[in-house]
Each structure stands twice: as structure tokens, then as C-alpha cells.
N, C-alpha and C positions, 0 to 999 in steps of 0.2 A: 609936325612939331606940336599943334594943337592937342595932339592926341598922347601925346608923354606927358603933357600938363597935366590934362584932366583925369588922367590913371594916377599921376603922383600927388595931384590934391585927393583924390578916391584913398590913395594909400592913405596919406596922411589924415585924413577924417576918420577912417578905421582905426587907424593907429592910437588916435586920441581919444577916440571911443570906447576904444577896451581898457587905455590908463585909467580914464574918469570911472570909467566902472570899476574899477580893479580899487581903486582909491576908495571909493564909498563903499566898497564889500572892507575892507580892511576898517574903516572907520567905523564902522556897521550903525552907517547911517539910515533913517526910517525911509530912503527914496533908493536904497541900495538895489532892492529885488523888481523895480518896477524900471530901475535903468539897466538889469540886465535883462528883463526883459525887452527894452526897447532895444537896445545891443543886438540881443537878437534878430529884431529883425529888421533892422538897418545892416546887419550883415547880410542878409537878403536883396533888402530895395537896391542898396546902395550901387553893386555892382549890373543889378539887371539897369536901373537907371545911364550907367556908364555904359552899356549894350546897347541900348535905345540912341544914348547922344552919339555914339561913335558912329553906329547906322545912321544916323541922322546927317551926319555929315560927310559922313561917304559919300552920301546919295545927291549932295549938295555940291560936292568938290569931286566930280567924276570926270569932267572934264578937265581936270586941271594938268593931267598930264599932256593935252594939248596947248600947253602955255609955256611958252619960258621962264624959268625959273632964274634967282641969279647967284646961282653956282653954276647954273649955265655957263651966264653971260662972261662971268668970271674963267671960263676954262676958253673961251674964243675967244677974250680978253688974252689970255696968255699966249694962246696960238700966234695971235697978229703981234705981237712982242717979240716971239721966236722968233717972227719972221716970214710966216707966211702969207699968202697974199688974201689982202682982206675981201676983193671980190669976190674971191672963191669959199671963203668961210661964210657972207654973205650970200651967197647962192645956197652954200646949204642951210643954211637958217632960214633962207625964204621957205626952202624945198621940204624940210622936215616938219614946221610950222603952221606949215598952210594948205598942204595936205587933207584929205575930209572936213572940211570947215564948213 
């Protein structure tokens, strides 16, 4: 989920980077040619920046798919609703979980 944010604040920074530039080249204002040059290369930083953080957190949440999550909890949640028998949905959960730890 982290990682939809910071791509769609990425977008959205972009996106308002090139209006503001787009707006000062039309107004031909005297800071017009020095904000497309920085446009430029925050078109650059911006996404290798979003490279780095996504790796960065990769490398930090690599373990996470040895954790319960709770869309899990939520789908054994429904099981034992249906009707199944909780110790046995509990044995798999010990058994999946805890596993290489």
C-alpha cells in the first residue's frame, strides 16, 4: 500500500510541475526558462528518488510475508463462520507462520 502512495504523490508532483511550468512559459514570466529548466531535472531526480525509496523498503519489509496479514485473519475469520473447525484452521496458522523463523 505504501508503495501506491508514494508513486501517486511522485505522479502528482510531476503533474504539478509541468502545470506551474506550463503557466509561467504562457505568462512569460522572467523565472519561466530557469523553472523549465528545473522541470527538467526533477523529471530525472524525482523518479530515481522513488527507485531508491521503493528499494529501500523492500529491503526493510522482506520479511513481511512471514507475518499475518489481516485480510488473512479476515478470510479464517470466515472459515470458522462457515463452520469449520477452529482447531484446525489454528493448526494451520500455527503451521504456515512459524515455519523458518
Amino acid at each position: 500500500m505504501a508503495k501506491r502512495i508514494v508513486s501517486l504523490i511522485a505522479v502528482v508532483i510531476l503533474a504539478a510541475m509541468y502545470v506551474a511550468t506550463l503557466i509561467c512559459a504562457i505568462l512569460a514570466t522572467p523565472g519561466a526558462q530557469s523553472m523549465f529548466i528545473g522541470c527538467l531535472v526533477l523529471t530525472v531526480v524525482i523518479p530515481i528518488l522513488l527507485w531508491v525509496f521503493l528499494t529501500l523498503y523492500k529491503r526493510a519489509h522482506k520479511d513481511d510475508d512471514k507475518n499475518i496479514t489481516m485480510a488473512q485473519m479476515r478470510k479464517y475469520r470466515k472459515r470458522i463462520k462457515a463452520g469449520e473447525d477452529p482447531e484446525k484452521i489454528a493448526k494451520e496458522i500455527e503451521e504456515k507462520y512459524t515455519e523458518d523463523k
